[in-house]
N, C-alpha and C positions, 0 to 999 in steps of 0.2 A: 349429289343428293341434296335434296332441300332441305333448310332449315323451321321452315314454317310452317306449316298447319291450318287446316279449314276442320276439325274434327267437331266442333261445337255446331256446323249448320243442320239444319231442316227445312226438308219442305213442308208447310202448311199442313194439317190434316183438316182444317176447316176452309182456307182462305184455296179453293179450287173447284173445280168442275166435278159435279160428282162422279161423271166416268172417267177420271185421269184416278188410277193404282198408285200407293205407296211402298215401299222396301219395307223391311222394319224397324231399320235405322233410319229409315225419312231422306235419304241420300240419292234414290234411284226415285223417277218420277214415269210413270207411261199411260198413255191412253187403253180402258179394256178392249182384251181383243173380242170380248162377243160383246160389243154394240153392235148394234143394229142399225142405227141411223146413217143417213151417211156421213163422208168423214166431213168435221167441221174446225175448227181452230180451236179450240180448248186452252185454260190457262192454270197455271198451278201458281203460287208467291209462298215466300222464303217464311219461315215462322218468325223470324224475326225483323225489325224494320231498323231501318239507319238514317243518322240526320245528321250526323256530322263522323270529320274521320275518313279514312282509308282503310276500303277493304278490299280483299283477293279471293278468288273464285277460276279454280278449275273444273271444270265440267266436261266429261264425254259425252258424246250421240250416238243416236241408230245413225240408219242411213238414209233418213227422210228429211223434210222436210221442216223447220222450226224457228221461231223467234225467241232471239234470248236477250234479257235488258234488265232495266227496271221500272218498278209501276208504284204511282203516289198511294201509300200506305191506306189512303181515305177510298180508295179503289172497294169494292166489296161486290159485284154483280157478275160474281165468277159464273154462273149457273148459266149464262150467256154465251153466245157467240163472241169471242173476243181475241182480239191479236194486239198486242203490244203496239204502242204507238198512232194505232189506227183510229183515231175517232171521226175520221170520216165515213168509212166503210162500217167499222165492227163498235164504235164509241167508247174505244178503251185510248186512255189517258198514257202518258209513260215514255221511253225512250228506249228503241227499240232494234235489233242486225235483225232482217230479215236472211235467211240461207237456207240453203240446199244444197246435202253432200254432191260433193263433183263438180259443183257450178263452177266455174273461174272468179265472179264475183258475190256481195253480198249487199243489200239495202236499208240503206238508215229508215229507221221511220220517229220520227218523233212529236208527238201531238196531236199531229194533221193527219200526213199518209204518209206520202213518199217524201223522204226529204233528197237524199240525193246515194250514190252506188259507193260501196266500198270493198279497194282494194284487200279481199282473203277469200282462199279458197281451203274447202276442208273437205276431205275423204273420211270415211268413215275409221273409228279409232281415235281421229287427230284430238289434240286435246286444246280447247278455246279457252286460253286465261283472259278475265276479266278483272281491268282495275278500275275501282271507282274510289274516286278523290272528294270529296263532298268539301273540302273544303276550299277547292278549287273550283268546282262544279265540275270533273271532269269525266267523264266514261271513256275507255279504251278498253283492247282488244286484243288478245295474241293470239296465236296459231301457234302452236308447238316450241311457247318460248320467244315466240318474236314479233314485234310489235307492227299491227297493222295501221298505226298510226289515232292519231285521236278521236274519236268519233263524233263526239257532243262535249261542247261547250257551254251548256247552261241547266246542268241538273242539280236541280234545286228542292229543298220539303225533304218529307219525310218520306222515304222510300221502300219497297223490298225489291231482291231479287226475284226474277218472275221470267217463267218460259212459257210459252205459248205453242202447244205441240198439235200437227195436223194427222197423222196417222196412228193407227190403232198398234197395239202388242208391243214385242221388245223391238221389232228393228226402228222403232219413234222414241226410245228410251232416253231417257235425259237423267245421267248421274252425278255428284256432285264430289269430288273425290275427296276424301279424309285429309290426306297429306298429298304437297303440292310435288309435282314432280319438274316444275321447272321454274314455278316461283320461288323468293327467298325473301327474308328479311327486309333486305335493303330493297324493296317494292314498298315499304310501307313507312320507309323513310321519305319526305319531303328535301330534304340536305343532297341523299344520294341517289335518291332516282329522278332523274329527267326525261318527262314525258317529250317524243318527238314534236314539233310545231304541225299542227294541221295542218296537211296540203291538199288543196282543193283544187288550183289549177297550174300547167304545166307551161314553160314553153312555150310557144306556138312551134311545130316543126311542119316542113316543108318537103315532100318527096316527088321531085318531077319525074316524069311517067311516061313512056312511048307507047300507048296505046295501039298503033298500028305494029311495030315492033317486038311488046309483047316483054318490054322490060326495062329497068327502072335506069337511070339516065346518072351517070359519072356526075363529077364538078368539073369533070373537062369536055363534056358533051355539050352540043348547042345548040341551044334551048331555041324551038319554033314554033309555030302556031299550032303545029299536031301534038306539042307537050300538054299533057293532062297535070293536073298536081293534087294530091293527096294530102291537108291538112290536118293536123292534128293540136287541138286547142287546149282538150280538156281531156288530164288523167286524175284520177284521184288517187289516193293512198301513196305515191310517191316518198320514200323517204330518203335522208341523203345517203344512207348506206345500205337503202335496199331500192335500186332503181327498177324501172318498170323495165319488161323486156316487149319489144313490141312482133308480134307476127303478122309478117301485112302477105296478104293471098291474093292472087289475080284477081280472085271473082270478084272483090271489090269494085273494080273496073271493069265489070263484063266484058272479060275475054278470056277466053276457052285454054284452059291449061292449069295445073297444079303447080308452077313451081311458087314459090316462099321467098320473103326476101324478111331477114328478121334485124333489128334493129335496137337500142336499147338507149333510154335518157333518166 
């Protein structure tokens, strides 16, 4: 059981899109389901803003589609088309996990557009702990408890928490839970939590490959000019006690078959 508490949040009742719905504890956030329009990217921010400090944040989803981060407190053109991070596309400021339930992975965006993919996947129910360091500049990220490694390194100003939701009614629902059920205390400690070191690249590995044969090749096999080889440069999210499991499938190689050869670093 946790020790610690989110009971004091809210979300905005002025600082959002006027078709994103409130709970009445301000806790639950969704798009209405009789808009009319069609669906566009909507934003909601926290009522309160932070600028120094560590704070935690568990939040549940429906099962669509959403961006969850945060955005400079100077932010105010909620009434807009807007998506966290994006001021290319949508000209919202912030730093920002682009997801979608089911997906395998998820996407930074911070500033610009796309900054680069990161390793978490979430099913509907899963619960996304967010910790944010301000006095480290740092944003991270959990999935049910466990750390997907550090996201952004340079969040800086005044901030709020801020989700960016694309579908309409409850299954786009974005809620902010009371009490944490798997953060604790010692998250808001600098002494005893140690954020994992960002890892952005991997390794280089090498898998030789018999493309006529139709299967992946020993350390005691000998390597000829029909060896293909399958590189692998870049993982993200990698951590040291949660390594990546890799599934490599023929079709990669265009040749005709299912079987799997699975791998892990």
């Amino acid at each position: 059981m946790s020790d610690a508490t989110c009971s004091d949040f809210a979300w905005s009742s002025t600082l959002k899109n006027s078709k994103i719905q409130l709970s009445d504890d301000k806790k639950s956030a969704f798009v209405d389901e009789n808009d009319a329009g069609p669906p566009t990217w909507k934003t909601v921010a926290s009522d309160k803003e932070y600028s120094q400090g560590i704070h935690l944040w568990e939040i549940v989803f429906g099962d669509e589609q959403f961006v969850v981060g945060v955005i400079p407190s100077s932010f105010n053109n909620y009434s807009a088309i807007c998506r966290i991070g994006d001021t290319q596309s949508y000209n919202t400021p912030g730093w920002g996990l682009v997801c979608k339930a089911g997906h395998p992975a998820g996407y930074l965006y911070s500033h610009k557009m796309y900054t680069r993919q990161y390793a978490i996947k979430l099913v509907r129910d899963d619960v996304l702990g967010i910790r944010l360091d301000l006095n480290s500049h740092q944003l991270e990220y959990f999935c049910n408890g466990r750390s997907c490694g550090l996201a952004f390194l340079n969040v800086t100003g005044s901030i709020r928490l801020a989700v960016s939701m694309f579908s309409r009614g409850q299954k786009g629902s974005v809620t902010v839970l009371s009490t944490f059920r798997y953060f604790s205390s010692s998250f808001l400690s600098e002494s005893s939590y140690v954020s994992p070191a960002p890892h952005t690249r991997s390794q280089s590995l090498s898998f030789p490959f018999k493309a006529r044969s139709n299967s992946f090749m020993s350390d005691d096999d000998e390597k000829d000019s029909e060896t293909d080889v399958l590189d692998i440069v870049d993982v993200f999210g990698a951590l040291k006690d949660k390594p990546i499991e890799l599934e490599l499938d023929d079709i990669l190689f265009e040749v005709a078959g299912n079987g799997k050869r699975r791998g892990s670093m």
